[in-house]
N, CA, C and O atoms as a GROMACS GRO file, in nm:
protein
  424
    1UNK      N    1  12.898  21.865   3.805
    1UNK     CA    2  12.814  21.792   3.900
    1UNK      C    3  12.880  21.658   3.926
    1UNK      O    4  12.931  21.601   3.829
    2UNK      N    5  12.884  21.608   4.029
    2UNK     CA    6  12.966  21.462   4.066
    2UNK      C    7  12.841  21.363   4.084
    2UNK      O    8  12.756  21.337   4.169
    3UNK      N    9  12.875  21.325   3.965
    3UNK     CA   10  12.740  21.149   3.997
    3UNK      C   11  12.792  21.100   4.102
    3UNK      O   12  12.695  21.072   4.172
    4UNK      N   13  12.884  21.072   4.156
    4UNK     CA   14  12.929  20.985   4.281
    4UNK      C   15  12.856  21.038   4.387
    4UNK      O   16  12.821  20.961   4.476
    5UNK      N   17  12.826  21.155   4.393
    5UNK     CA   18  12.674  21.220   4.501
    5UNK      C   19  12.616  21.184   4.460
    5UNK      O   20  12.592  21.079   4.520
    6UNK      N   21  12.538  21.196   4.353
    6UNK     CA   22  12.409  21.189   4.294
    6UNK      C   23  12.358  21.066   4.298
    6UNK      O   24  12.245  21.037   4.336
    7UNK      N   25  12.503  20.939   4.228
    7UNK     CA   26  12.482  20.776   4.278
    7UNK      C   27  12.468  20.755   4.440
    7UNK      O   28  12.430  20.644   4.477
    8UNK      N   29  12.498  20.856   4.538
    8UNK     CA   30  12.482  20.852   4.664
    8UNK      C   31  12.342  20.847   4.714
    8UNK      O   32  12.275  20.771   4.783
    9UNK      N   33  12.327  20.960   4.652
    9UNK     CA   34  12.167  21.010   4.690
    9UNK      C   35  12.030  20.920   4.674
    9UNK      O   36  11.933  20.912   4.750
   10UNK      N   37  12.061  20.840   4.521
   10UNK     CA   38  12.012  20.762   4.522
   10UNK      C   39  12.017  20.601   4.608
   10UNK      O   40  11.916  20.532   4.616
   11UNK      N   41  12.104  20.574   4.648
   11UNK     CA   42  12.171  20.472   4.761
   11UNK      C   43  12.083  20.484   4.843
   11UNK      O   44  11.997  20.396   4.855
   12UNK      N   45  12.083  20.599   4.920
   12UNK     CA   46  12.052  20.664   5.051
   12UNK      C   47  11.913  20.629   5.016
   12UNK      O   48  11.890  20.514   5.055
   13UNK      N   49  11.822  20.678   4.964
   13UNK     CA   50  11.705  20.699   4.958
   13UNK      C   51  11.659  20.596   4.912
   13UNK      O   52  11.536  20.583   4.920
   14UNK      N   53  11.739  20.486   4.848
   14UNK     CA   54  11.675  20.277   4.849
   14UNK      C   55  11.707  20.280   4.978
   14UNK      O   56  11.599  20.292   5.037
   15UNK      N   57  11.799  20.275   5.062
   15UNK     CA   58  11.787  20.248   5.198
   15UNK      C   59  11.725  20.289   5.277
   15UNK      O   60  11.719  20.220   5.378
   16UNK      N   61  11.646  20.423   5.278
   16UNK     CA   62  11.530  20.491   5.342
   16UNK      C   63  11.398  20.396   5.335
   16UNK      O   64  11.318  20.376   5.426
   17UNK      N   65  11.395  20.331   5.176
   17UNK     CA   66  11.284  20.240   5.178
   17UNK      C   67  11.268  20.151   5.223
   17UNK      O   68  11.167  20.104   5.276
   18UNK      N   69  11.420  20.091   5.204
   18UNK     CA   70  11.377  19.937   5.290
   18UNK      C   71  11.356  19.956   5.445
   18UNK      O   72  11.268  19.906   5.515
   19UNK      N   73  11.479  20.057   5.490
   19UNK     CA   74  11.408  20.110   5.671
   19UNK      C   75  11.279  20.061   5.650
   19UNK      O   76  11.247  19.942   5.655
   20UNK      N   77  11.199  20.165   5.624
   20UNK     CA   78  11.016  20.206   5.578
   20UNK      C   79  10.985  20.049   5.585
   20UNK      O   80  10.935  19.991   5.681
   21UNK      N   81  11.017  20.002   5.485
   21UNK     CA   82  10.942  19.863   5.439
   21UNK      C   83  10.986  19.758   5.533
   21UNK      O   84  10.941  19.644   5.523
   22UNK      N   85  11.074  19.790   5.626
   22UNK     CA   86  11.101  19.683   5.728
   22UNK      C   87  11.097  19.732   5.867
   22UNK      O   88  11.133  19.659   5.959
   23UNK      N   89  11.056  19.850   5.887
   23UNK     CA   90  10.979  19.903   6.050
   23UNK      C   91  11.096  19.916   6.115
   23UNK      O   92  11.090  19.885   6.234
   24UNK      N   93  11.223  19.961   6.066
   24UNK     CA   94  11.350  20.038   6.127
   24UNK      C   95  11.321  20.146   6.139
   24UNK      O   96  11.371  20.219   6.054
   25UNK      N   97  11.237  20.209   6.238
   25UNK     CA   98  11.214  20.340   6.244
   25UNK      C   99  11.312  20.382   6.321
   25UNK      O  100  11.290  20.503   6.336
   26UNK      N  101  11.416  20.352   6.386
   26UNK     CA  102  11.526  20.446   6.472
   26UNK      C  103  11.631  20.461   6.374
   26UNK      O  104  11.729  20.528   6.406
   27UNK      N  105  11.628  20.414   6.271
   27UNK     CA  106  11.768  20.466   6.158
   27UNK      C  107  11.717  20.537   6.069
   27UNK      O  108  11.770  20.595   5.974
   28UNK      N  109  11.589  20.530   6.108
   28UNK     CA  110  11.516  20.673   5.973
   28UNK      C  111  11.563  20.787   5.949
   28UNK      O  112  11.582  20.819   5.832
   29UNK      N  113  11.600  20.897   6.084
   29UNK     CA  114  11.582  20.986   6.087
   29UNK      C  115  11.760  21.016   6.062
   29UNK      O  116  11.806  21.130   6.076
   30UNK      N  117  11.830  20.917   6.032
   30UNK     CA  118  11.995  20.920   6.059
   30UNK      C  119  11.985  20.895   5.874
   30UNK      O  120  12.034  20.976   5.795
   31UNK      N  121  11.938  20.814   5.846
   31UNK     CA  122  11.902  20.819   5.697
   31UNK      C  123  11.826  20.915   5.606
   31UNK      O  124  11.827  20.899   5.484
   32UNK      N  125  11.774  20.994   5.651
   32UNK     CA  126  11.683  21.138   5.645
   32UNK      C  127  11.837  21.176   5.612
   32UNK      O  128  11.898  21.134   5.514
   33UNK      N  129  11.888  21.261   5.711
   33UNK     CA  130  12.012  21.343   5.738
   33UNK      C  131  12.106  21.330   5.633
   33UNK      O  132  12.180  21.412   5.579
   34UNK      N  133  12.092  21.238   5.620
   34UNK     CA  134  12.216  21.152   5.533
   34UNK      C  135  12.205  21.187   5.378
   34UNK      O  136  12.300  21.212   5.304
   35UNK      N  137  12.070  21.185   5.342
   35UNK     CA  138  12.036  21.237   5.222
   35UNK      C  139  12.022  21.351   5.206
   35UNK      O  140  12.054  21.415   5.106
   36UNK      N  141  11.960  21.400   5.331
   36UNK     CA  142  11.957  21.612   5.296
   36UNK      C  143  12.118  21.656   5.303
   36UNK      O  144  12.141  21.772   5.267
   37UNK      N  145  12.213  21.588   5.338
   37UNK     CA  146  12.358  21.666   5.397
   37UNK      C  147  12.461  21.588   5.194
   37UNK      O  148  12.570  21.625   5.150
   38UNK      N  149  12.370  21.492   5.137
   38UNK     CA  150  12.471  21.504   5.001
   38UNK      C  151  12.358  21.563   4.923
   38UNK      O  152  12.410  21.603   4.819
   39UNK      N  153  12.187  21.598   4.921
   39UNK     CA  154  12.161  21.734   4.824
   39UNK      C  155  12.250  21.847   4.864
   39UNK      O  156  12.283  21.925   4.775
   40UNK      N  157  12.294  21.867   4.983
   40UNK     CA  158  12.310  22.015   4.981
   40UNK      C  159  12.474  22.017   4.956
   40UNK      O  160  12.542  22.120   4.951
   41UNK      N  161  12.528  21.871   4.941
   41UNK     CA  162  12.639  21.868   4.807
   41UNK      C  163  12.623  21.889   4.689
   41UNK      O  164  12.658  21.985   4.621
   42UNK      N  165  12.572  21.801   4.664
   42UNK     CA  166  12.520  21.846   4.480
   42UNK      C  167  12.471  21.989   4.453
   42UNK      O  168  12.481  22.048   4.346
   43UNK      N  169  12.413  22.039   4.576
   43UNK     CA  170  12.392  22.207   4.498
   43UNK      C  171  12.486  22.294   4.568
   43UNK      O  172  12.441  22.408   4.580
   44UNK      N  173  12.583  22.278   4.610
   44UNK     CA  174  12.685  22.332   4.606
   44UNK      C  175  12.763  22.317   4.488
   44UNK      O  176  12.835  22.412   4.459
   45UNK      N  177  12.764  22.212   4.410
   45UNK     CA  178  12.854  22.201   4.286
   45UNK      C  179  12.735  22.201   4.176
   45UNK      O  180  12.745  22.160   4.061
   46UNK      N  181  12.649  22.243   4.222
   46UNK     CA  182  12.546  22.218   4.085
   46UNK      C  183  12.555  22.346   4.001
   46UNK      O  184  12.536  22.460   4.041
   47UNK      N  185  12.595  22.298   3.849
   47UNK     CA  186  12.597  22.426   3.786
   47UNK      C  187  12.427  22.490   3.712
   47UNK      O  188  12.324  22.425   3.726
   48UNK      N  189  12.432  22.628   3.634
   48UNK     CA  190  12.307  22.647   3.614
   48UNK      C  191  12.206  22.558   3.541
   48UNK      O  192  12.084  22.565   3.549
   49UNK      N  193  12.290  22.458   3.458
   49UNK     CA  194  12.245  22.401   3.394
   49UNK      C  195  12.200  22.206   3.431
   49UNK      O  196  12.162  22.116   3.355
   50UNK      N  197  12.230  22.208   3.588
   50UNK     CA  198  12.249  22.118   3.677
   50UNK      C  199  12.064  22.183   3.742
   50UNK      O  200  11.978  22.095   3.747
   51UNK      N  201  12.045  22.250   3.761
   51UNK     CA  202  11.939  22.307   3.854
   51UNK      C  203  11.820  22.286   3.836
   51UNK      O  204  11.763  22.294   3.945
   52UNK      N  205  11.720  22.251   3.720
   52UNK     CA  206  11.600  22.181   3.660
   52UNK      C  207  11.611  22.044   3.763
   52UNK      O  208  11.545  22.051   3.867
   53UNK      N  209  11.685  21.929   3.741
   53UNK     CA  210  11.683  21.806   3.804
   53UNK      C  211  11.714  21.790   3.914
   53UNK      O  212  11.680  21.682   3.961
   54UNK      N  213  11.789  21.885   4.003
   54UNK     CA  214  11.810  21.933   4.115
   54UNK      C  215  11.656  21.970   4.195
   54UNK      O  216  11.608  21.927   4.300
   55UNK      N  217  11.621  22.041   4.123
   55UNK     CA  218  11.502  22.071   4.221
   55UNK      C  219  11.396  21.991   4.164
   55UNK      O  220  11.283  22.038   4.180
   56UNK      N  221  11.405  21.873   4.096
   56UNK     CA  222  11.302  21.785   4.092
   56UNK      C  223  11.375  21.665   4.196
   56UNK      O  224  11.300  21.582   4.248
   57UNK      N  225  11.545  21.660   4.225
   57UNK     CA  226  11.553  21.550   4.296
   57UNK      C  227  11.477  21.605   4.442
   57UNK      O  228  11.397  21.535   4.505
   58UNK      N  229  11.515  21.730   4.477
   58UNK     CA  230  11.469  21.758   4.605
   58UNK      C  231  11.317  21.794   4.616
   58UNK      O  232  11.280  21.843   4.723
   59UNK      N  233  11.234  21.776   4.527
   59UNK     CA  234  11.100  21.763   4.521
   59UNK      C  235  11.069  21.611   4.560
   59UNK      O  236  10.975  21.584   4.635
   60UNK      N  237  11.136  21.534   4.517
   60UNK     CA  238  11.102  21.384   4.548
   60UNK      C  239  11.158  21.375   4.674
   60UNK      O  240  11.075  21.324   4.750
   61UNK      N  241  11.272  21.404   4.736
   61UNK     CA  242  11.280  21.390   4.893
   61UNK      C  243  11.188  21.455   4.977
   61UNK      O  244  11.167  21.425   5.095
   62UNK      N  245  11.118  21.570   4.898
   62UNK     CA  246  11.026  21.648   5.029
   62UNK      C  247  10.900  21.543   5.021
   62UNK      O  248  10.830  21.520   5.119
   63UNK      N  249  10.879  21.486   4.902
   63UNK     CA  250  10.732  21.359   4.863
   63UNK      C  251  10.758  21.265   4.924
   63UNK      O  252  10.666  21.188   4.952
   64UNK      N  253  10.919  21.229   4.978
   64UNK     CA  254  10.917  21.104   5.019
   64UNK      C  255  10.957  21.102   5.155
   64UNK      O  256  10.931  21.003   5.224
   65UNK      N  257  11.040  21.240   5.217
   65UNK     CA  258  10.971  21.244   5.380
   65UNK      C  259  10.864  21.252   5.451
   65UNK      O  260  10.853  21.248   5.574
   66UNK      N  261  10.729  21.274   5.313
   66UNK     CA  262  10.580  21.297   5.394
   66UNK      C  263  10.563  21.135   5.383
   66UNK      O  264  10.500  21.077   5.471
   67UNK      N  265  10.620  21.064   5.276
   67UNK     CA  266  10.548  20.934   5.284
   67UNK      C  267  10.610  20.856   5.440
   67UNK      O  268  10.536  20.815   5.529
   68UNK      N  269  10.733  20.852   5.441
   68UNK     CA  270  10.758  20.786   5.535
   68UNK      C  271  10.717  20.823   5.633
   68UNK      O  272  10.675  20.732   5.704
   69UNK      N  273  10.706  20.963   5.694
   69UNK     CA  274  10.628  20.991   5.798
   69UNK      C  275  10.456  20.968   5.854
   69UNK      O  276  10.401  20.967   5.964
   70UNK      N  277  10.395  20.948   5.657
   70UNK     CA  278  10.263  20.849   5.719
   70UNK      C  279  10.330  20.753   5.756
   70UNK      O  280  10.354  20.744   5.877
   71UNK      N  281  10.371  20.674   5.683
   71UNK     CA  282  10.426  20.516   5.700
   71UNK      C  283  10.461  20.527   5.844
   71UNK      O  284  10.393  20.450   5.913
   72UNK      N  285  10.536  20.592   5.903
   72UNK     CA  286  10.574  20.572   6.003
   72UNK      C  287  10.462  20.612   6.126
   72UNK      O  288  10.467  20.555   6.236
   73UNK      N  289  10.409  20.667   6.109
   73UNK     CA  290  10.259  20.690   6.185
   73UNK      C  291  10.199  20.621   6.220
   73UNK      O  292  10.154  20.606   6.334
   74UNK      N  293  10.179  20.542   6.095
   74UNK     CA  294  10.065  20.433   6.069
   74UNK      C  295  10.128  20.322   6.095
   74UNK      O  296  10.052  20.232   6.058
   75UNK      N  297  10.216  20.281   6.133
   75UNK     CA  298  10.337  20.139   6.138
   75UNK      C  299  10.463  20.209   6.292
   75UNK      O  300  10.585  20.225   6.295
   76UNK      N  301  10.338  20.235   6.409
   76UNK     CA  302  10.441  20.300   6.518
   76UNK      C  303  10.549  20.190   6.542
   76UNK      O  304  10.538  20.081   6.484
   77UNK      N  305  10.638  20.212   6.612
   77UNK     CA  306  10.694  20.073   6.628
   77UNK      C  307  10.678  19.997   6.718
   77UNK      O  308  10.706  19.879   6.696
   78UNK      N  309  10.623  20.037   6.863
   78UNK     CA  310  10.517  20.028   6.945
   78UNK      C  311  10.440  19.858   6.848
   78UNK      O  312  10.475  19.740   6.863
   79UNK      N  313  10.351  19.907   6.770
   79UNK     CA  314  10.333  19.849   6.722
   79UNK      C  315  10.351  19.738   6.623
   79UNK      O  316  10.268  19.657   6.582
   80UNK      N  317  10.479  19.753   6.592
   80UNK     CA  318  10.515  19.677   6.512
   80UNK      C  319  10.585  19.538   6.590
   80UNK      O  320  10.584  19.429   6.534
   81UNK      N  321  10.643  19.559   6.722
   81UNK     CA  322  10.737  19.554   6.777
   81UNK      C  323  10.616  19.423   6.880
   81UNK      O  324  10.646  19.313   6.926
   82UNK      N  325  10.527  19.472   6.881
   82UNK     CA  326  10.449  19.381   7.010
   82UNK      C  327  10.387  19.293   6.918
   82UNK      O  328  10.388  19.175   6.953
   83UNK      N  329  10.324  19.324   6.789
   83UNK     CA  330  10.241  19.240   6.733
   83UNK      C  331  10.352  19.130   6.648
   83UNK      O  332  10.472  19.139   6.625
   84UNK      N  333  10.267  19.041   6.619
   84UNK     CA  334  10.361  18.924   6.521
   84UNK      C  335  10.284  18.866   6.514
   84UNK      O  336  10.173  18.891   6.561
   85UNK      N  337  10.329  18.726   6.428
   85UNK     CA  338  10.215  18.642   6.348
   85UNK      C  339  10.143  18.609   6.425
   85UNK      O  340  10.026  18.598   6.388
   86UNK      N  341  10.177  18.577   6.566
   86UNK     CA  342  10.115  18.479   6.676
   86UNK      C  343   9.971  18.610   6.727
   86UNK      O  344   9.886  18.614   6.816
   87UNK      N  345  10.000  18.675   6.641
   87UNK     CA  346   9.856  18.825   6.694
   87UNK      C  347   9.808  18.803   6.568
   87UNK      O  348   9.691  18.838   6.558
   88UNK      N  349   9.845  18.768   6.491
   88UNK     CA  350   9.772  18.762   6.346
   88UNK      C  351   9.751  18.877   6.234
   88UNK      O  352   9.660  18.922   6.165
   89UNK      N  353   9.928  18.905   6.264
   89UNK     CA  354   9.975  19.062   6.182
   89UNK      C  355  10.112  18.984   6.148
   89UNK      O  356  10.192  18.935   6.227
   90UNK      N  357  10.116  18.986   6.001
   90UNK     CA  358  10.214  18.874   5.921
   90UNK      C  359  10.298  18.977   5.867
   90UNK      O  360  10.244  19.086   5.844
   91UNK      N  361  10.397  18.965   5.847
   91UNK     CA  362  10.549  19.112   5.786
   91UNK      C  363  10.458  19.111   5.648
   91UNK      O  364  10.390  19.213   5.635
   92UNK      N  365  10.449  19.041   5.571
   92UNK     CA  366  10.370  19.080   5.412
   92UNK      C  367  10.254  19.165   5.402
   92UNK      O  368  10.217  19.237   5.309
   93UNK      N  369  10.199  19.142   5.521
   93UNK     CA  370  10.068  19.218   5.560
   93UNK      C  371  10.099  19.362   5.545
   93UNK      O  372  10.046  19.441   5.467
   94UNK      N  373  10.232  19.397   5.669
   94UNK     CA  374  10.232  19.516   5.683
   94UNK      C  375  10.286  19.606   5.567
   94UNK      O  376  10.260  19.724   5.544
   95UNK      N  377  10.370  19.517   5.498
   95UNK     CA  378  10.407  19.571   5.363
   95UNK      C  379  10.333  19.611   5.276
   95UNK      O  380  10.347  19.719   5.220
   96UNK      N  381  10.218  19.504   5.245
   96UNK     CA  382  10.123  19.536   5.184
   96UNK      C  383  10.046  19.660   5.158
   96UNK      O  384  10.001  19.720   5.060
   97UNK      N  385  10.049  19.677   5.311
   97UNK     CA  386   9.915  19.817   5.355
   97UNK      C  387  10.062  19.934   5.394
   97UNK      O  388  10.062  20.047   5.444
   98UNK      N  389  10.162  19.856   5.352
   98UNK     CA  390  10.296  20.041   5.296
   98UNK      C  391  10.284  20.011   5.214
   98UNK      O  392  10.253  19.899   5.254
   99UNK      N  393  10.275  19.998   5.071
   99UNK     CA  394  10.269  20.005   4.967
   99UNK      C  395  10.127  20.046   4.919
   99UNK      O  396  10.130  20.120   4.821
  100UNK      N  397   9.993  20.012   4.970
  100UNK     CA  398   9.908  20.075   4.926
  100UNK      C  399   9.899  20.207   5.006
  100UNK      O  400   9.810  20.285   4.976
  101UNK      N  401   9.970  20.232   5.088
  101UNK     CA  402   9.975  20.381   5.136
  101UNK      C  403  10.046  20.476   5.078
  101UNK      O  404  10.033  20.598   5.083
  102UNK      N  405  10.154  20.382   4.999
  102UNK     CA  406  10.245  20.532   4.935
  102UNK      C  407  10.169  20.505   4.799
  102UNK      O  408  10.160  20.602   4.723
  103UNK      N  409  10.124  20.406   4.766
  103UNK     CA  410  10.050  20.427   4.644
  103UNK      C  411   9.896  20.567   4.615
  103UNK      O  412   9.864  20.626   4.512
  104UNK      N  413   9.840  20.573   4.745
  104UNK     CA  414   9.709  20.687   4.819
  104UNK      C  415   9.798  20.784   4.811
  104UNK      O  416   9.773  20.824   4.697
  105UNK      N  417   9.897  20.860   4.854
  105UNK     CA  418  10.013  20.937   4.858
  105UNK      C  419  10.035  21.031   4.774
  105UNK      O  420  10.076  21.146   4.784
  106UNK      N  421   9.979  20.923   4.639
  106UNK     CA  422  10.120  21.004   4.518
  106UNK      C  423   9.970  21.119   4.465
  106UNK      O  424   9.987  21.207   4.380
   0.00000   0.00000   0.00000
């Protein structure tokens, strides 16, 4: 198994969050990709004994494309994009109410 994927995968998927946590919703879906195209590295080289944590990493990407897709629902960019402090919707705010959403989630 090559940690240098695996250290990838994990990369990828802190940068999926901060997207999320900072309302980059047009690099989401390029960051999505990005992470499903090095799992389906790692299980190409994943041996039998590689395959338990394998399908718990790709259990946490299928948990964490539903989250971002509330998140992203709920945080259109539409919306994100028109409102600002001067509307009385503060960046900590919106963080706030993503974090108690992926917290409802789990």
């Amino acid at each position: 198994m090559s940690s240098a994927i695996a250290d990838r995968v994990m990369a990828v998927t802190h940068k999926l969050v901060q997207q999320a946590m900072h309302g980059q919703w047009s690099d989401v879906p390029r960051t999505v990709e990005e992470r499903r195209v090095l799992l389906d590295r790692l299980n190409a080289t994943a041996s039998a004994t590689d395959q338990p944590w394998l399908v718990a990493l790709r259990q946490a990407m299928v948990e964490s494309d539903d989250a971002v897709a509330k998140i992203a629902a709920a945080d259109s960019p539409e919306t994100s994009l028109a409102a600002g402090p001067q509307d009385g919707v503060h960046p900590a705010n919106t963080v706030d109410s993503t974090l108690a959403m992926i917290r409802q989630s789990r």
